[in-house]
N, C-alpha and C positions, 0 to 999 in steps of 0.2 A: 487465578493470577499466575500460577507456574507455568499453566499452558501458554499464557502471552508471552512471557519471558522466554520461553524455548523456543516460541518462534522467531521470538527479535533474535535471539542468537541464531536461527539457521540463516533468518535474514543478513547480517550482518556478515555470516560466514559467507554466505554464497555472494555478494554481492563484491565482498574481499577478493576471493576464488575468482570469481568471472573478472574484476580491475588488474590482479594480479596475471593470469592465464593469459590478457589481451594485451600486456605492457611490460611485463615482465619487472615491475617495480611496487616492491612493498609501500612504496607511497601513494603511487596512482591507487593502489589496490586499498589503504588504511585511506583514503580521504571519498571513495567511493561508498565503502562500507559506513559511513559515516552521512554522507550528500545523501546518497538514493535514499536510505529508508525516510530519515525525515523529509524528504521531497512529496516522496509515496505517500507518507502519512497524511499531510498534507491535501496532496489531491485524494484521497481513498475520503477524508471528511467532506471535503466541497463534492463530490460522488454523491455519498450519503446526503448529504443537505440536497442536491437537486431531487435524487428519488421522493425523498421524505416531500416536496412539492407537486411531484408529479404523484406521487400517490392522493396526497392531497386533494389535490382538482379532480382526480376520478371518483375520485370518494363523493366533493360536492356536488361532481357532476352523476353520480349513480351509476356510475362503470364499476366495473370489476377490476381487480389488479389479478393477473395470472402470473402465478411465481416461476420465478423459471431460470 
């Protein structure tokens, strides 16, 4: 669980850093660090939910899934 946590924090840093860097405002930069990740999260589960289908069907269908 500490490893998730350190990455929410670089996430959070960087995403800070890149709002702040591009606008020069502690707010665009504090409401970015905040929007992106849970945006990300977000899509990165609907991601996983499509694979998890498509793996699925190759599975039913006798395909191979090649990791990659």
């Amino acid at each position: 669980m500490s490893k998730t946590f350190s990455f929410a924090a670089v996430h959070f840093s960087v995403a800070f850093a890149v709002g702040y860097l591009m606008t020069g405002s502690v707010l665009v930069g504090g409401t970015l660090a905040l929007v992106e990740p849970a945006i990300n999260s977000i899509a990165y589960h609907l991601h996983e939910k499509a694979w998890r289908r498509i793996e699925a069907r190759r599975a039913a269908a006798g395909g191979t899934l090649v990791a990659g």
